[in-house]
Each structure stands twice: as C-alpha cells, then as structure tokens.
N, C-alpha and C positions, 0 to 999 in steps of 0.2 A: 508707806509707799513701796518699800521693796515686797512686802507680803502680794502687795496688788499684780507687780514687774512680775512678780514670782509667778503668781496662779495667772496669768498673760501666757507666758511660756507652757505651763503645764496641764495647764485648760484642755488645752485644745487632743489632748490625748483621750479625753472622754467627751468631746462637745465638738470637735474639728473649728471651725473658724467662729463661732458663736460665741467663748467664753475672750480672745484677745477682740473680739469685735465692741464686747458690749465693757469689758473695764476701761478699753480705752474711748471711748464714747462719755462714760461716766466722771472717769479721773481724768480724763487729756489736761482739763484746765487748770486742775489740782497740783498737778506736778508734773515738770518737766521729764522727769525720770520715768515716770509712769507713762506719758506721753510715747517719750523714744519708744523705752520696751512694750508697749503696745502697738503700736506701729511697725514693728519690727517683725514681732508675733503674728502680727494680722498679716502682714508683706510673705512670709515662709506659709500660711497658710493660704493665700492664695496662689502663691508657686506649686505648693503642693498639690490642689486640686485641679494646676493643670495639670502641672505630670499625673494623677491620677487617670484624667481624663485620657491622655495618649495612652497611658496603660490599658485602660478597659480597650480600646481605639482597637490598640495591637496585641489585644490576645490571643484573637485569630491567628497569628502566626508566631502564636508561644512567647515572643518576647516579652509582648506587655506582661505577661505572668511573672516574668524578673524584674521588669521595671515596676510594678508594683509593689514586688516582695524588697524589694531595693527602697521604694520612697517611704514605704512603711519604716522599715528600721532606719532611715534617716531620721524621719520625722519622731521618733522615739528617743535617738541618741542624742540630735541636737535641741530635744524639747528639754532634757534632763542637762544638757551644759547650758544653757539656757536660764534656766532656772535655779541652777545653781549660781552662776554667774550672778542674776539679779537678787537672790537673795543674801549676797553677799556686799551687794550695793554697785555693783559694777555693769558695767553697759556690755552686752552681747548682741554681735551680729553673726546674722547665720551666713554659712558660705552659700555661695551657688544661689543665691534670690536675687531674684528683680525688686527694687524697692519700687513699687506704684502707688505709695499711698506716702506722699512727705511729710 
C-alpha cells in the first residue's frame, strides 16, 4: 500500500492527473491509506490545472509566465514530500489545495 500512496504522489510528474486518478480508482477499497493519499494526490492535481489554466489566461500580460514557472516547481517539490511521506507510511497534505473530491 505505501508503494501505490507513493507512485499516487509521483505519478502525476510524468502523467499529470491520470496516474493519482486511476490508483485511486483501483485501490480506494483496498486500503484506507491508499484511499487518503490518492485523494489527496488527485485534489493538488486538480488545483494544479486550475492555476495552470489562469496561467496560460494571463500570459498576455507576462505574469502567467511566473505563475506557471511557480506551479511547475510546486508541483515538483511538493510531489517529492509527498512521496516521500507516503512511502514512509505517513499521511501527506499538500498546502494551498482545495480538497473536492472527499
């Protein structure tokens, strides 16, 4: 279970929301732990693609190009505490997310 939590978190750096969509789809019923950190995973991925989205929005006036270069190395730094978290068995929440998916 923590292998699953684990590639949940670090998925999504080569797959974006597809890899915490589909383990936790798969494992939710399996385990609670799997369950959380995919839920979790899936929630910062779809926070992500909004701010993505205001990014591209506002690149016309240069910011989006920081707010991009910005959600990028979030989504990198907190995919690796993340992941390191859960493969240590331990529950990780990302800051800054809206959780929409309970």
């Amino acid at each position: 279970e923590r292998m699953w939590a684990t590639l949940a978190h670090i998925g999504p750096v080569l797959t974006s929301f597809v890899a915490p969509l589909l383990i936790w789809l798969v494992f939710r019923d399996r385990s609670r732990f799997v369950d959380d950190q995919g839920k979790e995973a899936l929630n910062f991925q779809i926070f992500l693609a909004i701010v993505y989205v205001d990014g591209i929005i506002t690149t016309f006036i240069v910011i989006g190009v920081f707010i991009l270069l910005a959600a990028w190395i979030l989504a990198i730094v907190f995919g690796i505490q993340g992941a390191i978290a859960a493969s240590k068995g331990q529950p990780y929440r990302y800051p800054l997310t809206w959780r929409v998916i309970h």
